[in-house]
C-alpha positions in Angstrom: 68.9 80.6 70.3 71.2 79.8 67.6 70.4 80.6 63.8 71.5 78.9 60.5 70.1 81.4 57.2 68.9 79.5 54.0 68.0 82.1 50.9 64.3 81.6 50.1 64.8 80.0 46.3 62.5 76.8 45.8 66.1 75.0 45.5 66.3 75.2 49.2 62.9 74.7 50.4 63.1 70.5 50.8 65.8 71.3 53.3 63.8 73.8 55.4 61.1 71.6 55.3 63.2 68.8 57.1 64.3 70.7 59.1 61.4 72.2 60.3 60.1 68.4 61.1 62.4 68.6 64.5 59.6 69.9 66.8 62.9 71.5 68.7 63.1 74.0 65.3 61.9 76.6 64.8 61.7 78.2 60.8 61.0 81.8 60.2 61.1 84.4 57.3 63.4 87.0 57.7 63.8 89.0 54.3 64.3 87.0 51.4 65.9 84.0 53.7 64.4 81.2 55.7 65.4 81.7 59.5 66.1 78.0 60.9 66.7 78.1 64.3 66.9 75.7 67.5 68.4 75.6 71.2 69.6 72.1 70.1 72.0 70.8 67.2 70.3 70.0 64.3 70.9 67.7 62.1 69.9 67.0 58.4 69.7 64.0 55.8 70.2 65.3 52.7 68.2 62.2 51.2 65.4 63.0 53.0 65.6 66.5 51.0 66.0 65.4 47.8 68.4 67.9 47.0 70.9 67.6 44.4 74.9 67.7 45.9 75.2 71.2 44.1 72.3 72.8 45.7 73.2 70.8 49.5 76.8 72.5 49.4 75.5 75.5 48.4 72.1 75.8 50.9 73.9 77.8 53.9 73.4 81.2 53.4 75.1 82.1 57.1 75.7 80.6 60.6 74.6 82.7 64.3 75.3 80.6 67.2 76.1 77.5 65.4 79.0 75.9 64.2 79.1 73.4 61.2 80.1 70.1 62.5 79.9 68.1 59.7 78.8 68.4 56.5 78.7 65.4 53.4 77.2 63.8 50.9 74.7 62.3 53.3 73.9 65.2 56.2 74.6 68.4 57.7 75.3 68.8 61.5 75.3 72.0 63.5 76.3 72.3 66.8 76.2 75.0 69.0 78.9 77.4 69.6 80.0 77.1 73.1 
């Protein structure tokens, strides 16, 4: 299972919320960060967030297992690493 790391600040909670709306994630606590993890790419609108562009470049904390695959204005992608 692959991992992406999100610190828990209220800045970053819209995006862990959409996330967790894949029923393929999973979102756990580990620490003070949000533990967002899935067997499956996930992808994520920013506008669905809300998030401002400084908080959406600034939201991954750290990557295990995935890869960034994109990553604008408009979304995030994360692919697993082969």
């Amino acid at each position: 299972m692959a991992v992406f790391y999100l610190l828990d600040v209220p800045e970053n909670r819209p995006v862990v919320e959409v996330a967790g709306r894949d029923p393929r994630v999973r979102v756990d606590r580990n620490g003070p960060y949000f533990e967002v993890s899935s067997e499956h790419p996930i992808e994520i609108d920013r506008r669905a967030t809300g998030c401002r562009h400084a908080v959406w470049y600034s939201c991954v904390a750290g990557l295990a297992g995935f890869r960034i695959a994109g990553w604008d204005k408009n979304s995030l992608r994360l692919e697993l690493r082969p």
